[in-house]
C-alpha positions in Angstrom: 17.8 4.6 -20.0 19.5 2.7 -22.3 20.0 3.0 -26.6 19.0 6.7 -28.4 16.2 7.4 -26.7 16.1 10.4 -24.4 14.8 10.9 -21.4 12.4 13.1 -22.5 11.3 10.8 -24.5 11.2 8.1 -22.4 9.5 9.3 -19.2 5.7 10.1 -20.5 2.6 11.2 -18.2 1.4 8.4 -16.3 5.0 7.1 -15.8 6.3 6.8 -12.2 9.7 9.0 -11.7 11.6 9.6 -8.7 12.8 13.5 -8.2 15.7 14.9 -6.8 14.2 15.3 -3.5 13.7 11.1 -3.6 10.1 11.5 -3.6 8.0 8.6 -5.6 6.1 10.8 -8.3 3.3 10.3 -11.1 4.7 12.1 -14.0 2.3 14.7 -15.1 4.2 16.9 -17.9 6.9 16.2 -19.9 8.5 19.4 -21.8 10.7 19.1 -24.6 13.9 20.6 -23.0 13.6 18.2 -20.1 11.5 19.9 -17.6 9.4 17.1 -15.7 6.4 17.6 -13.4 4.7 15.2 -11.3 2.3 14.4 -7.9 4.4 13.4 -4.7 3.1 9.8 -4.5 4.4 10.0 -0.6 2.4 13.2 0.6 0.5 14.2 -2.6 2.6 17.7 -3.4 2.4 19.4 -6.4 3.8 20.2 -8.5 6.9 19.1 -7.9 9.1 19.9 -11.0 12.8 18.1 -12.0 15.4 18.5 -15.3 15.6 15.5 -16.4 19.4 16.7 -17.6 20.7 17.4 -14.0 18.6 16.4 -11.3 18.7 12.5 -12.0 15.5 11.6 -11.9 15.2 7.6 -12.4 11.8 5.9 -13.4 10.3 3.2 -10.9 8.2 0.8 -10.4 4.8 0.5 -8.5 6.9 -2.5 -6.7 9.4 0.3 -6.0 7.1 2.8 -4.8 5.4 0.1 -2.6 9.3 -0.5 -0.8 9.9 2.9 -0.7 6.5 3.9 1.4 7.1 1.0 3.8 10.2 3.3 5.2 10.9 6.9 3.3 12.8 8.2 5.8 15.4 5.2 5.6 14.8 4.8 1.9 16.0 8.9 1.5 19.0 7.8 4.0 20.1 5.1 1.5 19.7 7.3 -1.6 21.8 9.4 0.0 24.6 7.0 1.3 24.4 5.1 -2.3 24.9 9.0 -4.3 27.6 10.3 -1.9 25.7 13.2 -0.7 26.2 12.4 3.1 29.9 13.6 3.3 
């Protein structure tokens, strides 16, 4: 996110987020000290809960979400190529 705003303020219910775990999610809760909640839009789990302070959760895009379902298990392979987790 760019400027002032914080996540928390930025990601509101409704909002499409991606979690740690690189699921696609609606955002259902937003707490004040960062804790996020959402619906797995790949296989509908719930909840599945992120800190927006340390688990880099990035908002998307239906269009996103759309690519992403195509392939998960190669868009979860890239994530983790592009972060550096696969060392």
């Amino acid at each position: 996110m760019e400027g002032d705003e914080s996540f928390a303020e930025a990601l509101r219910p409704g909002m499409i987020y991606e979690d740690c775990s690189f699921h696609p999610c609606l955002c259902t809760n937003v707490e004040p000290d960062g804790e996020v909640n959402g619906i797995s839009l790949i296989d509908g789990s719930a909840p599945r809960g992120c800190d927006l302070h340390h688990c880099g959760v990035e908002v998307l895009t239906v269009a996103d979400v759309l690519e992403i379902r195509r392939d998960f298990d190669a868009y979860v392979a890239r994530r983790v190529s592009e972060l550096g987790l696969d060392r």
